[in-house]
Every structure is written in structure tokens, then in C-alpha cells.
C-alpha positions, 0 to 999 in steps of 0.5 A: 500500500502507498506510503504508509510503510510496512504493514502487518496484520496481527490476530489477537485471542481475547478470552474476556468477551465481556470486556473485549473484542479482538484486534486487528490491525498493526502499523510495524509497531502500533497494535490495535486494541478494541474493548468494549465498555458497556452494552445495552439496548441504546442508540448512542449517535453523538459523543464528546470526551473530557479528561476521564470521561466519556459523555454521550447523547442517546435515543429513550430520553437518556444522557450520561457519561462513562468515566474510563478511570473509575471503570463506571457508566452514570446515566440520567433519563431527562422527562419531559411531559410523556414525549420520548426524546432522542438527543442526536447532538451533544457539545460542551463547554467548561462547566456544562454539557448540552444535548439537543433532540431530533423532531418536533419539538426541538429541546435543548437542555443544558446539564450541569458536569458537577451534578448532572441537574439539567434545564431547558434552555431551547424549545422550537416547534414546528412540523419540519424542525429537525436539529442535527448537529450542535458545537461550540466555538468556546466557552460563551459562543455555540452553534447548532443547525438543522434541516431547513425550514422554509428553503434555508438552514436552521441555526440557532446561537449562543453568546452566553455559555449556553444560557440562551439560544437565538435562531438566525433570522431566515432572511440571514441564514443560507439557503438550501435547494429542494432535497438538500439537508442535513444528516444526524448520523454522528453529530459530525455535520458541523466542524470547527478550527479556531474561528473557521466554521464548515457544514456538511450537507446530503441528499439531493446535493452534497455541499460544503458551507464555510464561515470565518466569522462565526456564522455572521456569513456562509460562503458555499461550495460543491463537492464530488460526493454522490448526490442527488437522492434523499439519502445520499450525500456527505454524512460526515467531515472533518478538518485537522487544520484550517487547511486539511479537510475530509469529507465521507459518506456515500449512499446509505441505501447502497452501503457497499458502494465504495465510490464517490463516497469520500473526498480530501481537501487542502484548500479549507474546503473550497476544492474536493479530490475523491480518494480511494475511488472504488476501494475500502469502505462504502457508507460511513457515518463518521471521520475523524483525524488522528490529533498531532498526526500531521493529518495523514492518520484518519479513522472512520467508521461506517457499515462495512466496519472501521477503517484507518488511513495513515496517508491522509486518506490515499489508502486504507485498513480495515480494523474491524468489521464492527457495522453497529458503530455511528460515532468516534471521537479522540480522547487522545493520539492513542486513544478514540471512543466509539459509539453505536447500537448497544454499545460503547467501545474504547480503540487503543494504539499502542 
């Protein structure tokens, strides 16, 4: 395989089922490891990692955290009247978690790290709103979107850690074509570098928006993703710098389609090259680059497994075939998170 050197592959025996899987793969001296760290019947589509702990948003009106060092899964059911709530997005900031429900009505709870006391802090109703992906850019200033409502993006902000939450007036916010929207596959629509702000869309069209200002203003671009319908599109994307960008996705109907399904910038996303066409994974719902690795380590989880690049996306190994994972996130270089159907699972490099 181009430019990542010698590889092995190295097949591991893990007797506690319980607690682990099995390997998988190893770059000359980097062993993969996979263990799980709980199970349940739970859909987990949005994570953030802090220190020790692992905070997740799922399906059945539950959040919570599970913290790696004391080896324990603390979890809370937020209720509200009898509606059954499924948070799809989930950011932080210092001292607050906040998660976000897909469908009508839009909620949007703010959850205290210390105690896990929560409250409202957002509601929208409406027959079409559907929030799908939530970040902040630091401590005082957030950001969320969602499908379109009226031909233009939902976005609602925050300038006060959180406290409070204004959507974008309509005549402000970018404009979408018919079948264009969002998807809430992994909370990974929206990504932040600094003061550099990319969307990602699917569906009818696949498109790239980019902001320098904090979403005062968008500037929109195409891509070669496969579009053109509802459930095609970019799924995911990710950017190591303010340069180095990539996008996944594909078609979620066809998950073994392995082209037009992921691309590479090094422009800040303005251009897009296809990578690998025809080659390694098909659907995917989640990339994330590898921190400090220069942008040329990337992982990404979809319905043929995991998948790991160590040349910025040129060429790839499969780690798993592990179809049941939505999201990942870095806690460190060595160290990713992974969540899905039933399960949370913990990807170590030694």
C-alpha cells in the first residue's frame, strides 16, 4: 500500500468477551486494541470526551457519561411531559454539557458536569424542525443547525455559555435547494478550527458551507460526493487544520458502494479530490483525524466496519468489521471512543 510503510496484520485471542473484542490491525509497531465498555439496548449517535470521561447523547430520553478511570457508566433519563426524546447532538463547554433532540419539538437542555441537574434552555416547534448537529466555538459562543425550514438552514446561537439560544433570522441564514439537508448520523455535520466554521450537507446535493466569522456569513461550495437522492450525500467531515479537510459518506441505501463516497481537501474546503475511488469502505457515518498526526492518520467508521488511513486518506485498513458503530471521537493520539447500537467501545494504539 502507498506510503504508509510496512504493514502487518496481527490476530489477537481475547478470552474476556465481556470486556473485549479482538484486534486487528498493526502499523510495524502500533497494535490495535478494541474493548468494549458497556452494552445495552441504546442508540448512542453523538459523543464528546473530557479528561476521564466519556459523555454521550442517546435515543429513550437518556444522557450520561462513562468515566474510563473509575471503570463506571452514570446515566440520567431527562422527562419531559410523556414525549420520548432522542438527543442526536451533544457539545460542551467548561462547566456544562448540552444535548439537543431530533423532531418536533426541538429541546435543548443544558446539564450541569458537577451534578448532572439539567434545564431547558431551547424549545422550537414546528412540523419540519429537525436539529442535527450542535458545537461550540468556546466557552460563551455555540452553534447548532438543522434541516431547513422554509428553503434555508436552521441555526440557532449562543453568546452566553449556553444560557440562551437565538435562531438566525431566515432572511440571514443560507439557503438550501429542494432535497438538500442535513444528516444526524454522528453529530459530525458541523466542524470547527479556531474561528473557521464548515457544514456538511446530503441528499439531493452534497455541499460544503464555510464561515470565518462565526456564522455572521456562509460562503458555499460543491463537492464530488454522490448526490442527488434523499439519502445520499456527505454524512460526515472533518478538518485537522484550517487547511486539511475530509469529507465521507456515500449512499446509505447502497452501503457497499465504495465510490464517490469520500473526498480530501487542502484548500479549507473550497476544492474536493475523491480518494480511494472504488476501494475500502462504502457508507460511513463518521471521520475523524488522528490529533498531532500531521493529518495523514484518519479513522472512520461506517457499515462495512472501521477503517484507518495513515496517508491522509490515499489508502486504507480495515480494523474491524464492527457495522453497529455511528460515532468516534479522540480522547487522545492513542486513544478514540466509539459509539453505536448497544454499545460503547474504547480503540487503543499502542
Amino acid at each position: 500500500m502507498k506510503n504508509i510503510g510496512f504493514l502487518f496484520l496481527i490476530f489477537l485471542i481475547v478470552t474476556n468477551c465481556k470486556s473485549a473484542s479482538s484486534l486487528n490491525m498493526v502499523e510495524s509497531d502500533t497494535v490495535v486494541k478494541i474493548d468494549t465498555l458497556f452494552q445495552d439496548k441504546i442508540s448512542i449517535r453523538a459523543i464528546v470526551c473530557e479528561n476521564s470521561k466519556v459523555w454521550y447523547a442517546a435515543d429513550a430520553n437518556r444522557f450520561g457519561y462513562f468515566d474510563l478511570i473509575e471503570n463506571k457508566r452514570n446515566e440520567i433519563k431527562i422527562v419531559s411531559d410523556s414525549l420520548a426524546l432522542e438527543f442526536r447532538s451533544i457539545a460542551q463547554n467548561q462547566e456544562n454539557i448540552f444535548v439537543l433532540s431530533v423532531a418536533n419539538p426541538a429541546l435543548l437542555y443544558k446539564i450541569s458536569k458537577k451534578d448532572l441537574t439539567y434545564q431547558l434552555v431551547y424549545k422550537e416547534t414546528h412540523e419540519n424542525v429537525f436539529y442535527d448537529s450542535m458545537q461550540f466555538w468556546d466557552s460563551e459562543n455555540g452553534i447548532a443547525v438543522g434541516d431547513p425550514i422554509e428553503g434555508v438552514i436552521s441555526i440557532i446561537l449562543t453568546h452566553d455559555g449556553g444560557q440562551s439560544w437565538q435562531k438566525v433570522a431566515q432572511n440571514l441564514a443560507p439557503k438550501l435547494f429542494e432535497g438538500e439537508a442535513f444528516f444526524a448520523a454522528s453529530n459530525s455535520n458541523i466542524v470547527i478550527k479556531k474561528n473557521k466554521t464548515w457544514l456538511v450537507t446530503g441528499g439531493k446535493k452534497a455541499r460544503i458551507f464555510l464561515s470565518d466569522n462565526f456564522g455572521k456569513s456562509w460562503s458555499d461550495y460543491p463537492t464530488p460526493i454522490i448526490q442527488g437522492k434523499t439519502m445520499t450525500g456527505i454524512f460526515s467531515g472533518d478538518f485537522y487544520d484550517a487547511k486539511t479537510g475530509m469529507i465521507v459518506g456515500g449512499d446509505y441505501e447502497i452501503p457497499n458502494q465504495n465510490s464517490g463516497n469520500k473526498a480530501i481537501t487542502n484548500d479549507g474546503g473550497k476544492t474536493w479530490q475523491l480518494v480511494a475511488e472504488n476501494r475500502a469502505f462504502g457508507y460511513a457515518s463518521c471521520v475523524q483525524y488522528v490529533p498531532n498526526s500531521k493529518g495523514k492518520k484518519i479513522i472512520v467508521v461506517g457499515a462495512l466496519g472501521i477503517h484507518y488511513s495513515l496517508d491522509g486518506g490515499q489508502s486504507w485498513l480495515k480494523l474491524s468489521d464492527d457495522s453497529q458503530l455511528y460515532t468516534i471521537r479522540f480522547m487522545n493520539e492513542k486513544t478514540a471512543i466509539a459509539a453505536g447500537r448497544n454499545k460503547l467501545i474504547r480503540i487503543k494504539f499502542n
